[in-house]
C-alpha positions as CSV (number, residue, x, y, z in Angstrom):
1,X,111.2,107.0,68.4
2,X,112.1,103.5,68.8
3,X,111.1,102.0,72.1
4,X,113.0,99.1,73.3
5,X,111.4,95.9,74.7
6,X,112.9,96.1,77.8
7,X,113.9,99.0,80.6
8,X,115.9,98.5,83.5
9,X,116.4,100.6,87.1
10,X,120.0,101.1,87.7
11,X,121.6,102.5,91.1
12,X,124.7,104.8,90.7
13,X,127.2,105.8,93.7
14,X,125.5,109.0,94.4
15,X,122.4,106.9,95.8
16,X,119.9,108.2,92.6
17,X,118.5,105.7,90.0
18,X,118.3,105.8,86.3
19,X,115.9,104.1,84.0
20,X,117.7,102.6,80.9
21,X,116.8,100.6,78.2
22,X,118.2,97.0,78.1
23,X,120.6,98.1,75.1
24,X,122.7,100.6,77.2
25,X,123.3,97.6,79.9
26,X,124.6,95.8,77.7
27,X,127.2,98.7,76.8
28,X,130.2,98.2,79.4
29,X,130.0,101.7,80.4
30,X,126.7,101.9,82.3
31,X,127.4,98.3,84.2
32,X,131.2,99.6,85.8
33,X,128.8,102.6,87.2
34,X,126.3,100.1,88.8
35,X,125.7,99.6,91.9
36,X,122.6,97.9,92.4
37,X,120.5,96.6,89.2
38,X,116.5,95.9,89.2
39,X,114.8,94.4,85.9
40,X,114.3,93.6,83.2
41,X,110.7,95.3,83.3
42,X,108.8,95.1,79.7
43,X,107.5,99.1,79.8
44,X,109.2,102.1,80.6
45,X,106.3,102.7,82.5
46,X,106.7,99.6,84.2
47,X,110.3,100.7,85.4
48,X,109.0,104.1,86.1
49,X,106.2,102.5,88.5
50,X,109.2,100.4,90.3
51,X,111.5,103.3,90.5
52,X,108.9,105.6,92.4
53,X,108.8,102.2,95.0
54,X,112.2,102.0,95.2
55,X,112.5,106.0,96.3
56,X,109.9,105.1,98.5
57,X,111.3,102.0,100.0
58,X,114.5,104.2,100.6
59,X,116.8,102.3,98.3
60,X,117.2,105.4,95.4
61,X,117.2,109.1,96.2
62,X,115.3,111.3,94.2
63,X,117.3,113.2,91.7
């Protein structure tokens, strides 16, 4: 599987996050769906890490 370089968190309108790689944020269809954007993070592991903080924190809902 190719892994790319970087990995972002994205908030969408229901409140839940997504981790997505840097390529699909450059696609216009993923940014019009955004509501709050955290990144770029260099691992998907990385983003994972930063996503359970966010759910945490209160700022993402789990899924």
């Amino acid at each position: 599987m190719n892994n790319p370089e970087q990995w972002y968190v994205i908030k969408r309108p229901g409140g839940n996050c997504d981790i997505i790689p840097c390529q699909e944020i450059e696609g216009d269809n993923q940014v019009a769906e955004t509501i709050e954007k955290w990144g770029p993070f260099s691992s998907q592991a990385e983003a994972i890490a930063r996503r359970i903080g966010l759910v945490r924190a209160g700022k993402c809902k789990l899924l």
